[in-house]
N, C-alpha and C positions, 0 to 999 in steps of 0.2 A: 669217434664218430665224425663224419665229413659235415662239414659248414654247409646250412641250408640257407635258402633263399624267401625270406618273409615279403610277403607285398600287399600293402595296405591297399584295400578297396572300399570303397563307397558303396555297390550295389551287387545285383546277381548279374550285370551284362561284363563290369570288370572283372569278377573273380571268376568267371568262365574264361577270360580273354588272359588273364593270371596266370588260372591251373592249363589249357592249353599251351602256354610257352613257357612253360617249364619253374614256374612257381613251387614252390615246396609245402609253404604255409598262407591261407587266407587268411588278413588279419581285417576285419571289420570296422570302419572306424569312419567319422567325418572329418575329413579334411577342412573345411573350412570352418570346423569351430575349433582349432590350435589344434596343436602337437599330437594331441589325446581327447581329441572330439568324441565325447562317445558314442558309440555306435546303435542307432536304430534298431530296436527289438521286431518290427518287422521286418526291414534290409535286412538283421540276422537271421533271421528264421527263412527268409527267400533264398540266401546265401546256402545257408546249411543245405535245402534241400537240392539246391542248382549240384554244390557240391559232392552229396551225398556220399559221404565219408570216404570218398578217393584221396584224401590230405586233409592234415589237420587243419580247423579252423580258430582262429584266436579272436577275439573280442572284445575293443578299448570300454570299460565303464566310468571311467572318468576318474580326476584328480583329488587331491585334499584340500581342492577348492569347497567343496562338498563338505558339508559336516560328516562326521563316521557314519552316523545311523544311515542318510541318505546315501552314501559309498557304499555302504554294506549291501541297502536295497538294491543297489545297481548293480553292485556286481550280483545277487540273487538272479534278477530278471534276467542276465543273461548267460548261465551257468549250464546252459545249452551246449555254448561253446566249448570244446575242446580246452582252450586257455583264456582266462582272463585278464586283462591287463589294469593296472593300477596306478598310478602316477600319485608318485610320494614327495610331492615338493611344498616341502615346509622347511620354516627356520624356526616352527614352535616344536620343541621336543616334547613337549606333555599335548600337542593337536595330534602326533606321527605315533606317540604311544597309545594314544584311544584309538586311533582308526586300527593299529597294527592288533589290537585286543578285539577289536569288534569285526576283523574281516579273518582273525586264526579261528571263528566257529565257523568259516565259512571253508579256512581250506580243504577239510578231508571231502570234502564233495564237489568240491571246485577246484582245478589247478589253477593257482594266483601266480602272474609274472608285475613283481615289482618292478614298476618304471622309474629311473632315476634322470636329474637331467645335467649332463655335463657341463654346461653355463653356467650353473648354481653351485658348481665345486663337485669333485669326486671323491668321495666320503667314504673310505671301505668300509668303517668300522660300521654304519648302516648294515652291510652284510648277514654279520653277526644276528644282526633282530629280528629283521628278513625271514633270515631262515629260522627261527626262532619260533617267528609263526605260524610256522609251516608252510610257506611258499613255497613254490616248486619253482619259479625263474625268477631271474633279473634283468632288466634290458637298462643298458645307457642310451639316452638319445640327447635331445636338445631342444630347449623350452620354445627358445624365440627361434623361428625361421627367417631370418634375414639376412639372409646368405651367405651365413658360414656356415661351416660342415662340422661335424663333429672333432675330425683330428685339429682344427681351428682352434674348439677351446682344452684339449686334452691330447698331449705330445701321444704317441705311438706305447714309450714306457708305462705310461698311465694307465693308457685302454690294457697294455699286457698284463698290469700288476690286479688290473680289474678283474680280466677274463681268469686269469690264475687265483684269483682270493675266491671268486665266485665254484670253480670247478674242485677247491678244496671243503666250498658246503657242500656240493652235490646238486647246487643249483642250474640247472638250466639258465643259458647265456646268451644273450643276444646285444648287437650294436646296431644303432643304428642312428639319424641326424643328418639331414640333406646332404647322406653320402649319396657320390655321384661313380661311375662307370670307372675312372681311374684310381678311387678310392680303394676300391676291391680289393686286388693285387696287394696291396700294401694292409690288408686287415686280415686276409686269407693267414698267412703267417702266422698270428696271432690266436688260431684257432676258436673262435667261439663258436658257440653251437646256431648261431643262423646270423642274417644280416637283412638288416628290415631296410624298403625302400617305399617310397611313394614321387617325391617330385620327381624321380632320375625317371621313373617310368610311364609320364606324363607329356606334353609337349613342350615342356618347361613350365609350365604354370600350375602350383599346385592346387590348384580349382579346377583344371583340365583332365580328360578322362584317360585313363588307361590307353597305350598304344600298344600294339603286340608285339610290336617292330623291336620297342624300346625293352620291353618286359624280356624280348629271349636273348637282346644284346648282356643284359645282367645276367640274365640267367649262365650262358656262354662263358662267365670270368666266374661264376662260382662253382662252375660244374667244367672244368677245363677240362680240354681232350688230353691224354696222351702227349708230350713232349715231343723233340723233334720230329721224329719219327711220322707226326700223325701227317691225313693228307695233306700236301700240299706244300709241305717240306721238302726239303732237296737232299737230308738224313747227311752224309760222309760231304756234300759238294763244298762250296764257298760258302761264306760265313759274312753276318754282316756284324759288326762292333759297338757296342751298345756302352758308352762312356761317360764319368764325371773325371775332370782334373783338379786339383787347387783347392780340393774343397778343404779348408781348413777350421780346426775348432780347437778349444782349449780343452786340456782334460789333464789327469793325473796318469805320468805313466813314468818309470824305472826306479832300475834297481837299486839305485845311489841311495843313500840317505838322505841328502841332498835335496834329492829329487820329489822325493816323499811331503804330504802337504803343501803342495806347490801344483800348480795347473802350468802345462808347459803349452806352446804353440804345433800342433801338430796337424801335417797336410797330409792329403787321402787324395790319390790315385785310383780310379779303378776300371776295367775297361773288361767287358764280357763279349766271348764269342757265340754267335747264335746263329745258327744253322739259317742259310737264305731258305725262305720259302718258294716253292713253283712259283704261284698264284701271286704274289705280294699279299701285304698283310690288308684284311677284310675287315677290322676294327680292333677294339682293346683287347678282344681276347688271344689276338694273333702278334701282340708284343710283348718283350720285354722293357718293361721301364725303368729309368734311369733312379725315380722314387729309391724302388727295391734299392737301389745301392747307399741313397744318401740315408732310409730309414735301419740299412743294416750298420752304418756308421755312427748314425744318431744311440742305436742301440747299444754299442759297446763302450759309447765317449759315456750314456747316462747309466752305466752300471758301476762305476766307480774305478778306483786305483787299479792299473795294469803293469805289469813290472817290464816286460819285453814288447816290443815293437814287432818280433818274428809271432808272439800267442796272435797281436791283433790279426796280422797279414793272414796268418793262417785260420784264424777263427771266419775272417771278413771271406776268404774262398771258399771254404767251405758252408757257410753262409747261401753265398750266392752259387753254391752246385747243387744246394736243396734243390730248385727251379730247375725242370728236366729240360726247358726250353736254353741252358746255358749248357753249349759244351766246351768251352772252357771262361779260364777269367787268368786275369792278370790283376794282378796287386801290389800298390807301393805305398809304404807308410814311411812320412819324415816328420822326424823332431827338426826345428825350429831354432829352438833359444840354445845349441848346445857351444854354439862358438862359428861353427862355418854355416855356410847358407843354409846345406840339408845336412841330416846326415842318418839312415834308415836302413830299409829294406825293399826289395822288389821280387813277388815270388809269382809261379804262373803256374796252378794249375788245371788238373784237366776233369773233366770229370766219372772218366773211367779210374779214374787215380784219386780222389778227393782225398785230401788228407786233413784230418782235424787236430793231431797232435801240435804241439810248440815245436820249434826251435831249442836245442839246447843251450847255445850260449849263451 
């Protein structure tokens, strides 16, 4: 299922100005009482009907700030909604077992999305209870807003190891946490089932209203056109080079025995071709970002021991020919500490050609 587009609104004038530029999911909530303000059972009901079931509507009832009984109330009143949202931030495990007891009479009539918060630790084993209770989502977001993003407190492997525990409940997945327009690209990958916004689609204030301007620029990176090809592209002409050099990290890689248990110095080369567009590019959805390379590197340095330097090279191109906007790449991977300056590999290919196999030697 393709990644949708969540966007928190305040009233019935934002969530019209939402579902017009290309919103997926209404989610109801107050911004300016935190992360998980909850949402106004009039605004819901004005919501619902402005909406009137052209897309789903979701609905914040608020935290485990709340005792259970009053959580449970809340989320009752507004079970109107489509989905309900729940914020489960506690460090008392006997506070997170009574509210999870007293909102499972609530699931079979209410779709519950458990909200967790990525600044307070990413806890999979949570999952398990979750779903337990019969929730039907999950969302990771972030408690405090002051101005870090979500990949800030939770690397890329993190959110993936989340989005993939989550999609082996069967839970419904969402991220979200003062992700911003460049974040996208780099969480698409990662497939979760939507990706919720509110400050990116404001004027930068998140007490400021809905822009539509702002709302279909996201909308744009979650729902991307067609790769080279689309208007505006120049398809077979000149290409422009989308590049990182020197980037270097430690990680475990060959076949020695030696080499085994040992974190070596190894540099990352990588350099994409990208078809020049007519037009120039119109904003984030009309690039390719340099991210994309450094999070598919982070990727395979945090998956552990690799025996060949040709697997990396080739996994990291094929990698980066997922992205139809790449029609070719070039790749150079160097070991470090073997005795001479470098000493690696350098492969280029294309993306009528992507090869994903190793190297045999």
């Amino acid at each position: 299922m393709a990644t949708k587009f969540l966007a928190s609104v305040r009233n019935r004038a934002e969530a019209l100005t939402a579902l017009e530029n290309g919103a997926d999911i209404i989610d109801v909530k107050e911004p300016d009482a935190g992360a998980l303000g909850a949402a106004d059972p009039e605004s819901l009901a004005d919501v619902l009907a402005a909406v009137a079931g052209r897309t789903p509507v979701s609905a914040v009832a608020g935290t485990l700030s709340m005792a259970p009984e009053a959580l449970a109330a809340a989320v009752a009143a507004r079970r109107q909604a489509d989905f309900v949202k729940v914020g489960l931030s506690t460090p008392d495990t006997a506070q997170l077992d009574a509210a999870l007891e007293k909102l499972a009479a609530h699931a079979g009539a209410t779709r519950l999305i458990a909200v967790l918060f990525a600044d307070e630790g990413v806890d999979l084993r949570l999952l398990d209870r979750i779903a337990a209770a019969g929730f039907a989502g999950v969302m990771l977001d972030t408690a405090r807003k002051d101005g870090r993003r979500l990949i800030d407190h939770a690397p890329l492997p993190t959110l993936s190891a989340f989005v993939e525990a989550s999609r082996s409940l069967d839970l419904f997945c969402g991220l979200a946490g003062a992700l911003e327009a460049p974040d996208v690209p780099r969480l698409m990958p990662l497939r979760p089932d939507y990706l919720g916004f509110r400050g990116a689609l404001t004027d930068g204030k998140r007490g400021g209203g809905i822009a539509a301007a702002r709302v279909a620029d996201i909308a744009a990176l979650v729902h991307p056109r067609a790769g080279p090809a689309a208007e505006g592209s120049a398809g077979a002409g000149p290409v422009d080079r989308v590049f990182i050099r020197d980037f270097v990290h430690d990680m475990e890689i060959g076949a020695y025995g030696f080499e085994r248990g040992r974190r070596q110095r190894v540099r990352f080369s990588i350099e994409a071709e990208v078809p020049r567009r007519k037009t120039g590019p119109g904003g984030m959805a009309d690039i390719y970002s340099y991210d994309l390379m450094m999070d598919a590197v982070r990727g395979i340095v945090a998956r552990g021991h690799v025996d060949l330097v040709e697997t990396i090279a080739e996994e990291l191109a094929a990698t980066i020919l997922m992205d139809s906007r790449v029609a070719a790449v070039t790749v150079k991977v160097e070991k470090l500490d073997l005795g001479p300056e470098a000493a690696g590999i350098e492969i280029r290919r294309e993306a009528s050609a992507a090869c994903c196999g190793a190297a045999s030697n």
